[in-house]
C-alpha positions in Angstrom: 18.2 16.0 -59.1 18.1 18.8 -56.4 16.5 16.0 -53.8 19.3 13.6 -54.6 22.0 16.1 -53.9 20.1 17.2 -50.9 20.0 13.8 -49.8 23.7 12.7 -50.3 24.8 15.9 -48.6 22.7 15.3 -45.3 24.5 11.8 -45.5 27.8 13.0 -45.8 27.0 14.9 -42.8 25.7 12.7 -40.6 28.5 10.1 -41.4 30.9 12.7 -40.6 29.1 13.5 -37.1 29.0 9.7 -36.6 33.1 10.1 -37.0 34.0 13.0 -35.0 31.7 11.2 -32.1 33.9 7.7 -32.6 37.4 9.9 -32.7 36.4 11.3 -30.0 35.5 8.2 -28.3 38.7 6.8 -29.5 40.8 10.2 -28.3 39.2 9.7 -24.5 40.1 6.3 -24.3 43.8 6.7 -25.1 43.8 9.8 -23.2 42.7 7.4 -20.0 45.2 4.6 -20.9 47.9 7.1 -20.9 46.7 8.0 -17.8 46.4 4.9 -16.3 50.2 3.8 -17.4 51.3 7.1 -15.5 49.4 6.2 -12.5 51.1 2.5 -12.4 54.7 3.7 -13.5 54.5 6.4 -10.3 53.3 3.6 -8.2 55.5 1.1 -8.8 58.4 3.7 -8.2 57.9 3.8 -4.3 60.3 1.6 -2.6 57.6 -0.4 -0.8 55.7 -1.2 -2.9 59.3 -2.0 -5.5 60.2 -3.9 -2.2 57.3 -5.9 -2.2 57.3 -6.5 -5.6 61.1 -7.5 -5.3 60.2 -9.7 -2.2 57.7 -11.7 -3.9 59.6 -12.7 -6.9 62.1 -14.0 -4.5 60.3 -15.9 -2.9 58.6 -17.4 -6.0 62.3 -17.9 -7.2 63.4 -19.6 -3.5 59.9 -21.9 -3.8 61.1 -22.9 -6.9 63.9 -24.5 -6.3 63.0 -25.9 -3.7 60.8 -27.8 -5.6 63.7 -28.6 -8.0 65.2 -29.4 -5.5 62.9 -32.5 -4.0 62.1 -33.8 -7.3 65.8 -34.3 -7.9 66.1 -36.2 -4.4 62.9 -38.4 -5.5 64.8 -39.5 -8.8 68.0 -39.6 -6.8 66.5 -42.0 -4.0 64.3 -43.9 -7.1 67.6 -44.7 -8.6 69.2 -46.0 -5.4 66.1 -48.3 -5.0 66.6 -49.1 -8.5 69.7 -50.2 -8.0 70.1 -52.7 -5.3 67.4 -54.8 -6.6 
């Protein structure tokens, strides 16, 4: 009885060693995502690179609709064509 005891103790430990090493595996890696979200939320605060950022959705936008823009002048012209046959 005294070896079985023994032996469910030592496991009891070694789980909870195995646990405090994950938690703290777990603790550094929110730590550095916390971190990291800092890092990006400071960076994207200075106005060139919120310029930047700003500029290039713009032009997305402007490319766009310029797009839109041509495909509506296809089916406009394709239903001209269509209708002088």
């Amino acid at each position: 009885m005294a070896n079985f005891l023994k032996n469910v103790f030592e496991d009891m430990k070694e789980s909870a060693k195995a646990q405090h090493e994950l938690d703290k595996a777990n603790f550094a890696a929110v730590k550095a995502e916390a971190k990291a979200q800092w890092e990006e939320a400071k960076a994207r605060n200075k106005p060139e690179v919120r310029k930047a950022a700003e500029r290039a959705k713009r032009e997305g936008a402007i490319a766009q609709a310029k797009e839109r823009a041509a495909r509506a002048q296809e089916r406009i012209d394709a239903a001209k064509k269509g209708g002088e046959d």
